[in-house]
N, C-alpha and C positions, 0 to 999 in steps of 0.2 A: 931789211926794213920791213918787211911784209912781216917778219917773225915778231918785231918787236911792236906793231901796230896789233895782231892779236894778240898778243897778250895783253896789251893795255886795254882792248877791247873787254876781254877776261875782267881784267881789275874793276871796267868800268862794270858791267854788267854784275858784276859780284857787290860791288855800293849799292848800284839800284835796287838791287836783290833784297839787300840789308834793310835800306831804306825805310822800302814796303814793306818788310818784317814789323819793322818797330814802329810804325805808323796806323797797320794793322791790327797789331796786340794793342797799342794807345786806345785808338777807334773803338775795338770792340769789347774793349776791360774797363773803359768808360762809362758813365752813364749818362753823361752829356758831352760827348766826343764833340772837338771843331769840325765844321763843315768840309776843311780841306781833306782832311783824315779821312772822310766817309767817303768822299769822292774820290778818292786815291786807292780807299781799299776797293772800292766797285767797279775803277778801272778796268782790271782786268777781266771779268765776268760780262761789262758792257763790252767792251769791243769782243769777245766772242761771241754773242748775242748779235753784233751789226755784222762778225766776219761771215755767221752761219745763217743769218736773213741773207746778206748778198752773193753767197753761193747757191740759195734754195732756187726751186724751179719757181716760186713765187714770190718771188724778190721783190717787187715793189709794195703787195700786201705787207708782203714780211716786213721791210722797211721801214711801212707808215706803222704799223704796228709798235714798232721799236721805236722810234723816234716819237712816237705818241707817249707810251711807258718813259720815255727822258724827262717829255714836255710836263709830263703830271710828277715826276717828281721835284722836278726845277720848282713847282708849282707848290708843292705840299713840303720842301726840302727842312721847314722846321719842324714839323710832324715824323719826320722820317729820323732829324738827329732826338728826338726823346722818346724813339725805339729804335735806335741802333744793332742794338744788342738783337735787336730780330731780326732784322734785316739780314745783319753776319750770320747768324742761324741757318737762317733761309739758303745761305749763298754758300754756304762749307756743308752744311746738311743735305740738300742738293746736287751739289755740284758730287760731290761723293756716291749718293744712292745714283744719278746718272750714267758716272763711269762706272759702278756696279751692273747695272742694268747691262750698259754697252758690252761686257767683258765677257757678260756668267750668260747671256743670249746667245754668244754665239759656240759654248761649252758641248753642239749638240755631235761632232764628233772631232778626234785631233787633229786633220787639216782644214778644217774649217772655223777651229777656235782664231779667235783674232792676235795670241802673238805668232801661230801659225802662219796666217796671213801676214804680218807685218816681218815676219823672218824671211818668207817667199820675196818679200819687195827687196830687202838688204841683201837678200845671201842672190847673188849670179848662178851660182852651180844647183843641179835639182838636189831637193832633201828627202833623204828616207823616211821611213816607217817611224823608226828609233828616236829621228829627232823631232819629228811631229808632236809623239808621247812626251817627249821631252816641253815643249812649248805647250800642248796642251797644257801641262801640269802647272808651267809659269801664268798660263790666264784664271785657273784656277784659283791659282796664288796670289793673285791681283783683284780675283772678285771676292775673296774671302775679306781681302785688305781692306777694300772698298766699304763690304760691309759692316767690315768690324767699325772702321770711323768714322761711317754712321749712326750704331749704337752708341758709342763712347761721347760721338758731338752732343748727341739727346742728350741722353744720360747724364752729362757734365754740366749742362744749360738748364737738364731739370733738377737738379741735386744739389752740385757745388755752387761754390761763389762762381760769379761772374768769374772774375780774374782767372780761373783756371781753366773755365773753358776757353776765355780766349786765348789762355798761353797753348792750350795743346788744338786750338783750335789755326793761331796766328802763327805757330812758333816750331810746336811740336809733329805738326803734318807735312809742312815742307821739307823738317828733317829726316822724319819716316818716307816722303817719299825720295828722297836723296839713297837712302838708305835700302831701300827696296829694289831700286836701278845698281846701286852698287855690291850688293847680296845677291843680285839673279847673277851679273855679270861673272861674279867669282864664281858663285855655283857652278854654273856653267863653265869654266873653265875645269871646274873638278870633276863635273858628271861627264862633260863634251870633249874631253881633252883632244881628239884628234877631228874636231869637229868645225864646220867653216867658221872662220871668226871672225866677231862685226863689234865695232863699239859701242856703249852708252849714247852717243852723238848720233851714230850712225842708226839706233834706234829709234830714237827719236826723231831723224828725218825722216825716216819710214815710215812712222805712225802718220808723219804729215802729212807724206804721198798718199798712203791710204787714204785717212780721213780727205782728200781732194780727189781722191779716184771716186770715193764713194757719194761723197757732194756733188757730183759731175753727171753719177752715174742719176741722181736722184733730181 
């Protein structure tokens, strides 16, 4: 029973997934996107914004601060859908140069780049020299990514039509980032082959604990 409740878990989360994909690409390939769309694509960059104000050691500034930025959009929300298309800019242009910053900062030697740190939280057993250089090389790999799709974001929102920044914006980044987790993982099997082994999953709840160790620590 437990087996077949996640995987319908999987299925559901796999719709949601979809959902927001196509709701997303709508929203920001539009130039007068519905309301619901906009609010749906900003979902998720809002509630990290309220999860990382109510971690901060100044949580209640942080808070009203946030909940003020809602209150003025709620306020301006039709000014907001006839520049959509900035807005989405804003939120995929950013959000990318951010996780650039976070990656290619801590580049300054191999155990202390951040998927060196994020390997220390997954892997139990202590790691070598070898596999340090190893992770270093994967955050390297992650801040070059970073910045490549934020050149391309620009680039395609100042250049091309709309519609194709937002397909490689809506469409095309979630699949490069699928892709990126699922190309370290292989690699890593061929460069690490006798090396501790942790999943995609189990990555990813690492990065969590991190990012909560480090909100904790701040």
């Amino acid at each position: 029973m437990t087996g077949l409740w996640r995987k319908l878990r999987l299925v559901l989360l796999a719709v949601v997934a979809l959902v927001y994909v196509v709701l997303d690409y709508l929203a920001s390939s539009s130039p007068h996107p519905p309301a619901y769309a906009v609010v749906l694509g900003a979902a998720p960059l809002t509630m990290a914004l309220l999860g990382a104000s109510w971690n901060s050691s100044f949580r209640l500034p942080a808070m009203l601060l946030c909940l003020g930025g809602l209150l003025a959009i709620a306020l301006n929300l039709q000014q907001l859908l006839a520049h959509a298309a900035w807005f989405y800019l804003l939120q995929h242009a950013g959000i990318m140069t951010a996780l650039g910053i976070m990656f290619g900062r801590t580049l300054g030697s191999h155990e202390s780049a951040l998927c060196s740190r994020i390997a220390k939280i997954a892997i139990a057993v202590p790691l070598d020299a070898g596999y340090f250089h190893y992770t270093w090389k994967v955050t390297l790999a992650w801040t070059i990514y970073f910045a490549v799709s934020t050149l391309l974001s620009l680039s395609l929102f100042a250049l091309a039509p709309q519609a194709y920044w937002a397909l490689f914006a809506a469409v095309l980044t979630p699949v490069s980032l699928g892709l990126m987790f699922g190309g370290e993982y292989l690699v890593r099997q061929l460069v690490l082959p006798d090396g501790p082994p942790f999943s995609i999953a189990q990555t990813i709840q690492s990065y969590r604990k991190y990012t909560q160790c480090r909100n904790a620590a701040d």
